[in-house]
C-alpha positions, 0 to 999 in steps of 0.5 A: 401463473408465473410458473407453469405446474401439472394441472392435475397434480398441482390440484391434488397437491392443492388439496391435500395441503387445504386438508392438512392445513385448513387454508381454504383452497381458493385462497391455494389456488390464488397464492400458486397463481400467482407465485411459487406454488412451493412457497406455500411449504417452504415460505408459509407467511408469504400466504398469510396463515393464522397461527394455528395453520402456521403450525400445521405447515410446521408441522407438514414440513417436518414429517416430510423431512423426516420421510426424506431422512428415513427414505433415505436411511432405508436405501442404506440398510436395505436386507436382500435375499439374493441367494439361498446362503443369505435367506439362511443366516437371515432366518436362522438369526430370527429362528434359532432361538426359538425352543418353545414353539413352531414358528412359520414365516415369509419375507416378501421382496420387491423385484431387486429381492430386497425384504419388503416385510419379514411377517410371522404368518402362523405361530404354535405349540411345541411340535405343530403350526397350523399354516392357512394359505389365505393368510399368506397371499392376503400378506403378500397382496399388501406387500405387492411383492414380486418373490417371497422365502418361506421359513420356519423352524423345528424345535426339536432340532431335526433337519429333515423337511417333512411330508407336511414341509414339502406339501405346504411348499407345494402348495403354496408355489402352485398358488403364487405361480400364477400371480406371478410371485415366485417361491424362491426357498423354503429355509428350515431352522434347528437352531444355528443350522438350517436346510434350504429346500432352494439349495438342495433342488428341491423346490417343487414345480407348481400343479393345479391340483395344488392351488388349495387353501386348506389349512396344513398342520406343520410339526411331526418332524418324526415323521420326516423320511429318514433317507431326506437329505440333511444339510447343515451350513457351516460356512457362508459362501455368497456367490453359491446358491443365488437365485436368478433375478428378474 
């Protein structure tokens, strides 16, 4: 071999192109002894494809400048939720105009808290959403994320959290904690304004007793203490409510 490569990635790379192009691996496995294993890639006729393994090369080599190119563009328009402030106008943009249905929703972050995928995790009628807990780590599993904020909104335009707000919270910090995936907010949204469990302190801790994925119908917001507090965001301020950052 002119040029000395990984011998177990240059197998699998082998492989992989034996697959996606159909040139017989011996004659891969030949050509990269010999020559410049990139040349199969960036030079095709050097290996002497017939027509149709030509276009699959072509092929090849515009979908991975096309993953370079949106890797590219997705570094540049990364959304991060870094502070309370942010999760807020994030959701309220999503939420706010929702008058028809309760919607429950969780952005999943990686461990620079920067949105992997905003998913809608249970959608219903007017007044109520059934939450299922499994349904969110399954999400949360494939994100393999590392945080996530939960969000979700109240029609008929009440600030308050309700009971049914504070124990889904509850319970779902106590099954991520020990996964190590933080809960960092749970946003409430009545069109342009919303309420940040996060910033108002009131984050429950994680318990044991709570770790269950019993299902929780979320609605009733006239069930909601009146003495809650209310916090309607007028401003942004981003250095107010950021989160502490692994």
């Amino acid at each position: 071999m002119l040029k000395k490569y990984d011998a177990k990635h240059t197998e699998s790379f082998l492989k992989g192109l034996r697959i996606l192009t159909g040139i017989p691996y011996k004659k891969l496995e030949k050509y990269a002894n010999e020559n410049n294993l990139f040349n199969i890639l960036e030079h095709p006729n050097t290996i002497e494809p017939n027509q149709r393994q030509l276009q699959k090369i072509s092929l090849l080599n515009e979908f991975i400048a096309s993953c370079r190119l949106l890797k590219m563009q997705e570094e540049e328009n990364k959304i991060t939720l870094n502070a309370s402030t942010r999760a807020g106008e994030y959701f309220c943009s999503i939420l706010g105009g929702i008058k028809d249905k309760e919607k429950f929703m969780a952005a999943f972050l990686d461990n620079g808290n920067n949105i992997i995928e905003t998913r809608t995790v249970s959608e219903g009628s007017l007044g109520e959403a059934v939450v299922y807990p499994r349904n969110i780590l399954k999400a949360a599993l494939d994100c393999d994320c590392k945080s996530m904020v939960l969000a979700h909104n109240h029609p008929g335009g009440s600030l308050k959290a309700s009971p049914q707000d504070m124990d889904v919270t509850e319970r779902l910090v106590s099954i991520f904690k020990p996964l190590d995936i933080n809960v960092l907010d749970h946003i409430i949204v009545a069109g342009t304004r919303y309420y940040s469990m996060a910033e108002q302190g009131h984050m429950p801790i994680a318990s044991a007793a709570k770790a269950t994925y019993q299902p929780i119908a979320l609605g009733k917001e006239d069930a909601a203490k009146e003495d809650a507090p209310e916090y309607v965001n007028e401003a942004i301020h981003e250095e107010d409510g950021e989160w502490e950052m692994e």
